[in-house]
N, C-alpha and C positions, 0 to 999 in steps of 0.2 A: 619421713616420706611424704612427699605432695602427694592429695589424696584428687589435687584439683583434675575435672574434667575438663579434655581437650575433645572437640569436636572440629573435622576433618572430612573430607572429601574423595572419594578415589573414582578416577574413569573406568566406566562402563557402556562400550556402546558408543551412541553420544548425550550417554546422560552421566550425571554426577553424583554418589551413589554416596549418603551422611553416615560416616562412622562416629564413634565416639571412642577415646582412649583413657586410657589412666593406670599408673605405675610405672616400672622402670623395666628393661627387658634385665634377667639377672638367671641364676642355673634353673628354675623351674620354669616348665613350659610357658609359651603366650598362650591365653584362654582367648578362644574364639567365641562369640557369644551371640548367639541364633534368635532372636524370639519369638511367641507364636503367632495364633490367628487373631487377625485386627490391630496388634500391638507395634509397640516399639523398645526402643531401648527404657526409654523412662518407666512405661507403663508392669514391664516385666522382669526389671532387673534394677529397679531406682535403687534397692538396698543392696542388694551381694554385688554388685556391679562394683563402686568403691570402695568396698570393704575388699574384693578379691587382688585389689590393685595394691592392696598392702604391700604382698609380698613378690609380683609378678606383674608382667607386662599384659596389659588386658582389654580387647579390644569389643565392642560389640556393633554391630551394625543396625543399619534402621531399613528393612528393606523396601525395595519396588515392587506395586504389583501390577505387572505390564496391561498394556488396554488392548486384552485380546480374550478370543473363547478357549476354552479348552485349555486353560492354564496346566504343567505339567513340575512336576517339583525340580526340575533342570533349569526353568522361569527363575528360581530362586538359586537352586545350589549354585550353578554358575554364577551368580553375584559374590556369592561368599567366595569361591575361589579367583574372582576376581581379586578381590580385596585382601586373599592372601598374599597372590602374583605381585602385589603390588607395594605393598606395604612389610610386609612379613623377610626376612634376610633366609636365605637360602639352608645356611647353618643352626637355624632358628627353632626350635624344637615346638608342637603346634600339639595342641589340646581344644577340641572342638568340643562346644557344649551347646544342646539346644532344647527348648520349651513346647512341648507340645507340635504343634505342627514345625516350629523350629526344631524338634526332634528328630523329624523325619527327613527336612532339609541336610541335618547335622548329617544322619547315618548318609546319606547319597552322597555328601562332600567326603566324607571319610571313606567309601566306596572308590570314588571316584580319583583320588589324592593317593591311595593304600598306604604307603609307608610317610610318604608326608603329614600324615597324621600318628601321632603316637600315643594321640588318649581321646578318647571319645566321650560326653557322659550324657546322655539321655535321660530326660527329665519330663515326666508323663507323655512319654513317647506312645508310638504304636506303632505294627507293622503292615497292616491290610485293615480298612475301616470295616467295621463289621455289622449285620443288619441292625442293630440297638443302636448303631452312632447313627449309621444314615435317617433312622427315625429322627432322631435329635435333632438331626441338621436338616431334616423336611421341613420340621415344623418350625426349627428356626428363620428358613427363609419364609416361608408362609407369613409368618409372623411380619417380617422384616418386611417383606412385599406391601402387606396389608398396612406398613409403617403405624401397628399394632403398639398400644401404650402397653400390653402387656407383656413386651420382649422386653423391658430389661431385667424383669421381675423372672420370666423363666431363664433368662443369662444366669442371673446370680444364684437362683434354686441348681443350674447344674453346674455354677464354678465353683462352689463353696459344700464344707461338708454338714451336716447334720448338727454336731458339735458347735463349729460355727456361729450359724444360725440363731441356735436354739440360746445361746448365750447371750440372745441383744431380742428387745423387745419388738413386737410386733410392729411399732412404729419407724424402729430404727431400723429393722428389715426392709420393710419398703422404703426407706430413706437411703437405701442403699441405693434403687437404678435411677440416680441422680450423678453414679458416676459410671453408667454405661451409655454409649454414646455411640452406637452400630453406623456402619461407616458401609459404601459403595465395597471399599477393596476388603473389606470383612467379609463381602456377602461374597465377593467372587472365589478367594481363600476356601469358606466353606464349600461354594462347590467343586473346588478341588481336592478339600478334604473326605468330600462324598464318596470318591473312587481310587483312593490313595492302597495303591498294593506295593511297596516295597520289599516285598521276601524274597523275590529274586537276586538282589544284589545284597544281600544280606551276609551272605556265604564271603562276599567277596569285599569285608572288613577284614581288617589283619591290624588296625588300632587297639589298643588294652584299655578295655569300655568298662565301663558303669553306669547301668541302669538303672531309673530311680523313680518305684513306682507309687503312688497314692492310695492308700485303702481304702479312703472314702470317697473317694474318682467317679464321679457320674458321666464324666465324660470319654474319661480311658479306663477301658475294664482292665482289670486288673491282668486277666488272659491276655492282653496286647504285652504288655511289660515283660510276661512270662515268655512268650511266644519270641518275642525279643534277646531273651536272654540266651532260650534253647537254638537258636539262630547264630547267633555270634558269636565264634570260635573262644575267645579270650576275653570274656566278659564275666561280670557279678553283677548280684542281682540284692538290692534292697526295695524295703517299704518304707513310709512313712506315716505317721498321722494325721492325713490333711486331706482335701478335700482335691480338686485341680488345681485353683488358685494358691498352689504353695510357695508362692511370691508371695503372698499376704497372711497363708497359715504358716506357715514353717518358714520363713528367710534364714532364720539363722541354724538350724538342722541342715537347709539343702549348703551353706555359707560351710558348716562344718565338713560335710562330704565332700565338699569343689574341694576344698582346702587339703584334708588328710588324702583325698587319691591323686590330686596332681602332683603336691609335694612328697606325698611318701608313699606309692602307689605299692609299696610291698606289704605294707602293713593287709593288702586285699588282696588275697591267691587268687587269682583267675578262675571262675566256673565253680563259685561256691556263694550260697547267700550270705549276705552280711547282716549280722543282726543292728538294728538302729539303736544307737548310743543315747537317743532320746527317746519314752518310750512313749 
């Protein structure tokens, strides 16, 4: 199997919206692939991304974050259904997955698509931000505003969990916000993740989802995940051991779960928790 990355292009609008691809379209679903706040394909998917293209055709997007106020998650899901419309064959069976605020994107396209989608999987999603996030995200922009050398040091204290951390010395902790790098469309993103209520359209998935939530999640309580799960009709519900950043604690835990629910999505009844195969 070429594992090589193709990077591609689809119109939006009048702009030109950078996908990336890899593997072959074959009986299991194409994975859609969402990622979250500030990021991209590389930053959030550089490992399950070609690993997932093993066995299926796999697409992730790098999104735009339009130069307007009042961003609304349609700013985005509409891109990803663009680049379905576009790309994707009518006959073509579609499994959306998304990362954090790609989460939330994911559920609105799945919403919005209803049977065009046939598996959904949510990955330290949420469904309504709650007064403990919006703190987070005050004092992240505050920070940001102040272009504060102390923001990337609180980044990393809420992407990472305890374990983590605690396993790298004091110096290599702070040697960490060397690789955070806060961006204009990060800070606009958060203020849209400031007022993010999705429950509304929640009801109105009819994809066979898997939730996938963080025990040591500083940034998505654990109640979002749940709240998620009791929401959507035909869904399960895992945890894992990781902090938010589970692109970087768990890749291959969350690499396992993409893997066993899109290709053999029976092995997980509907509306029951799964216990993690890794513990």
């Amino acid at each position: 199997m070429d594992l090589d990355m193709i990077t591609r292009q689809c119109a939006y609008g009048d702009l030109q919206l950078t996908y990336h691809e890899v593997g072959q379209r074959s009986t299991f679903p194409t994975i859609i692939l969402i990622h979250g706040t500030g990021g991209n394909t590389d930053k959030h998917f550089s490992y399950i991304f070609p690993m997932l293209g093993i066995h299926q055709r796999v697409l992730s997007i790098d999104l735009h974050t339009p130069d307007k106020a009042d961003l609304v998650i349609t700013d985005f899901s509409q891109q990803v259904e663009a680049l379905i419309q576009q790309v994707v064959a009518e006959d073509e069976a579609i499994t959306v997955m998304g990362y954090s605020l790609g989460a939330v994107i994911a559920a609105q396209v799945a919403a919005s698509l209803k049977q065009r989608v046939v598996q959904l999987i949510l990955l330290a999603g949420w469904a309504k931000t709650s007064s403990v996030q919006q703190l987070r995200t005050t004092i992240w922009q505050q920070l940001f505003n102040e272009q504060s050398a102390a923001l990337p040091h609180f980044v990393n204290y809420c992407l990472y969990s305890d374990d983590y951390l605690s396993a790298r010395t004091e110096q290599q902790v702070l040697d960490l916000a060397r690789f955070v790098k806060p961006s204009t469309d990060a800070a606009k993103q958060r203020e849209l993740n400031y007022r993010i209520d999705i429950t509304p359209i929640l009801p109105d998935i009819c994809a066979e989802t898997l939730i996938v939530a963080c025990r040591e999640d500083r940034m998505v309580p654990l109640a979002q995940a749940k709240l998620l799960f009791a929401s959507i009709e035909s869904s399960r519900y895992t945890e894992i051991s990781s902090g938010h950043a589970l692109y970087i604690e768990a890749p291959a835990e969350v690499l396992q779960l993409v893997n066993q629910f899109s290709q053999h999505p029976e092995q997980y009844p509907a509306n029951q928790k799964i216990q993690p195969s890794m513990p």
